[in-house]
N, C-alpha and C positions, 0 to 999 in steps of 0.2 A: 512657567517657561520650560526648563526642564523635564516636566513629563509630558508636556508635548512634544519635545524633540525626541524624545525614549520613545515616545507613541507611534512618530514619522521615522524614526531609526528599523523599528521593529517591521511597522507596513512593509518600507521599502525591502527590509528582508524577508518577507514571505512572500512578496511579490518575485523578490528572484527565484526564493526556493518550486515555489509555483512552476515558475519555466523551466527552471531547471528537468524539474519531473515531467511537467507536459513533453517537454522536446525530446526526454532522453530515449536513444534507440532500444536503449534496454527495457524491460519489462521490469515493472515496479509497484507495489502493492503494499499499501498500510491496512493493519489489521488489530480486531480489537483483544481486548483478553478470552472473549470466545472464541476466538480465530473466526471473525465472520471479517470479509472484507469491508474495509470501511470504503479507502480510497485504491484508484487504480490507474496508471495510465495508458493512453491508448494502445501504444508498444504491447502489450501485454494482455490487454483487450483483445488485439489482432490476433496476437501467438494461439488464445484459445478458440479464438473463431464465437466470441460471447461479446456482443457490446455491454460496454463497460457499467451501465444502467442494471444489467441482469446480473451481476457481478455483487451487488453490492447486500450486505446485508447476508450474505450466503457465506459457507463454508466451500475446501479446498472440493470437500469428498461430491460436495453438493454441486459444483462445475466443473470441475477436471476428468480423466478419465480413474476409473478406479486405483489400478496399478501407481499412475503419479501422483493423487491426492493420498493414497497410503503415505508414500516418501516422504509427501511433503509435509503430512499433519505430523508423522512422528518428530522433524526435525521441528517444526512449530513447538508441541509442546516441549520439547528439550530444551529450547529457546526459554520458553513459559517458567521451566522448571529451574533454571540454569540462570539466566542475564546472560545468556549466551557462550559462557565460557566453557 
């Protein structure tokens, strides 16, 4: 009984975190230890002019324009290197 209600605690949290990220205006992307995009939401999908399918599996350098994918891989791996701190 108990890890069923752990089981249905947990769904209904990732069901909100889900929306949360679908809906948010912001652009938002999870990524793996290679920096390839895992996940992505549409927000951010738009800003690059790439639907989100093309996105996935690929790196910053691999869809963005040069100049921004430089910025953005070094702050990725400081990220990698770091726990962000």
């Amino acid at each position: 009984m108990v890890e069923t209600s752990r089981l249905r605690t947990l769904e209904h949290d990732l069901a909100a975190l889900d929306s949360l990220f679908d809906a948010s205006p912001l652009g938002v992307a999870i990524f793996d230890s290679e920096l390839r995009y895992v996940r992505l939401n549409q927000a951010l999908a738009d800003m690059n002019g790439i639907p989100p399918a093309e996105h996935l599996g690929r790196t910053v350098a691999e869809v963005l324009t040069p100049e921004v994918a430089e910025e953005l891989s070094e702050l990725q791996r400081n990220v990698l290197a770091t726990g962000g701190r």
